[in-house]
C-alpha positions in Angstrom: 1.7 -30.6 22.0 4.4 -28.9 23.5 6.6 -30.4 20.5 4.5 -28.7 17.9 4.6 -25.3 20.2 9.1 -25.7 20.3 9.4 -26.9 16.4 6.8 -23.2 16.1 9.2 -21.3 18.2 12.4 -22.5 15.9 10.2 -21.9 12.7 9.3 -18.8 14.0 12.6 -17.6 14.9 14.0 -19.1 11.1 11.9 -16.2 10.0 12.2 -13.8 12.3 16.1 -14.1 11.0 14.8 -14.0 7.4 12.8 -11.0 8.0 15.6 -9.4 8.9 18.0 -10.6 6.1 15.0 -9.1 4.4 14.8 -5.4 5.7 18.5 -5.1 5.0 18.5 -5.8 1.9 15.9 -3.1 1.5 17.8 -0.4 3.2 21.0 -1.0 1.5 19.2 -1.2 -2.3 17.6 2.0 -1.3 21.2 3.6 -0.1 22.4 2.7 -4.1 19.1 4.3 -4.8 20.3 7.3 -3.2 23.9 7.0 -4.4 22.3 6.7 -8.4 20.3 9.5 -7.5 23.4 11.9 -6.3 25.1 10.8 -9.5 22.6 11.8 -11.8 22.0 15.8 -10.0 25.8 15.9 -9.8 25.8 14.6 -14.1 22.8 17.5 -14.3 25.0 20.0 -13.1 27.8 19.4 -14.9 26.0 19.7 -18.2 27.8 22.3 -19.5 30.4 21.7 -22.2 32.2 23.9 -24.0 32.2 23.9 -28.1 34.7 21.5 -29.6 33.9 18.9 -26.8 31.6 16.7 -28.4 33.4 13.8 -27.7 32.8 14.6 -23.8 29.5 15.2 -24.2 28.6 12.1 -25.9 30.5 10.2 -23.2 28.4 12.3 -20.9 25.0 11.7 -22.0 26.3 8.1 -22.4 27.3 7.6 -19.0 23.8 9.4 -17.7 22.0 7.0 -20.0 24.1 4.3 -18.2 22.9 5.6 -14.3 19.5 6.0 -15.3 19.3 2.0 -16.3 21.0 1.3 -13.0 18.5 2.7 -11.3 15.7 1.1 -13.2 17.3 -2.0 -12.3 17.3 -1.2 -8.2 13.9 -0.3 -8.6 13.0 -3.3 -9.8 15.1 -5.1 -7.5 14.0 -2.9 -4.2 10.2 -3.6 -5.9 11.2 -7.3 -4.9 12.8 -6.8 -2.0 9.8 -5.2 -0.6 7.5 -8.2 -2.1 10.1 -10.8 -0.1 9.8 -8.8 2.9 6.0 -8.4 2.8 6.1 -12.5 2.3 8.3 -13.0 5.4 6.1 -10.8 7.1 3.1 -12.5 6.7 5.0 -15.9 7.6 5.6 -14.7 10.9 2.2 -13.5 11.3 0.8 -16.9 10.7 3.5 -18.6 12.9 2.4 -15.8 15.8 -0.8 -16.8 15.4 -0.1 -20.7 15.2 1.7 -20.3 18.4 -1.0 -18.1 20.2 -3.9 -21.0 19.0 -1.4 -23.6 20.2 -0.5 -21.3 23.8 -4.4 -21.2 24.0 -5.0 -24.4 24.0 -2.5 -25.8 25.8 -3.6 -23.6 28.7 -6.9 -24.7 28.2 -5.8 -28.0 28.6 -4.1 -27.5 32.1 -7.7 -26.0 33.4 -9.1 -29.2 32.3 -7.1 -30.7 34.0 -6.8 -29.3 37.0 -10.9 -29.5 37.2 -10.2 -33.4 36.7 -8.5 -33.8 39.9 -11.2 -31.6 42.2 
């Protein structure tokens, strides 16, 4: 019994680990977010041109097009992120519970047998 409770208590610190490796990657997706984002209101603001640069405002609108499909991309890669962190959540509550089911009943077990010997 108290084999199953240590191999629970390495499991449950393999995910704990995870979980974290987890929540990082979804703050630092959602920094890019934020950097995409400052790139696109600095590309709005610099949307004037004046006449006879059509060639920089092609590049321009090109390169906007370019940001927005970067951040599509993060989004759908923050979207799993949060999905893999969600996962590795519920992993740990399962394990928690595992090891408060196995904590219960090994306690149980010492009253038992401690009511043996009397």
């Amino acid at each position: 019994m108290d084999g199953d409770l240590e191999q629970l208590e390495e499991y449950r610190a393999q995910v704990l680990g995870e979980l974290e490796r987890r929540a990082d990657r979804v703050k630092r997706i959602d920094s890019e977010i934020a950097a995409t984002d400052f790139r696109l209101e600095n590309l709005a603001a610099q949307r004037s041109a004046a006449g006879g640069e059509t060639g920089r405002l092609l590049a321009q609108v090109a390169y906007r097009a370019k940001v927005k499909r970067d951040r599509a991309r993060l989004q759908e890669q923050r979207a799993e992120a949060a999905d893999d962190l969600r996962s590795a959540m519920q992993r740990l509550e399962q394990v928690d519970s595992q090891i408060a089911q196995l904590g219960g009943d090994a306690e149980g077990d010492e009253v038992s047998d401690g009511e043996k010997g009397k």
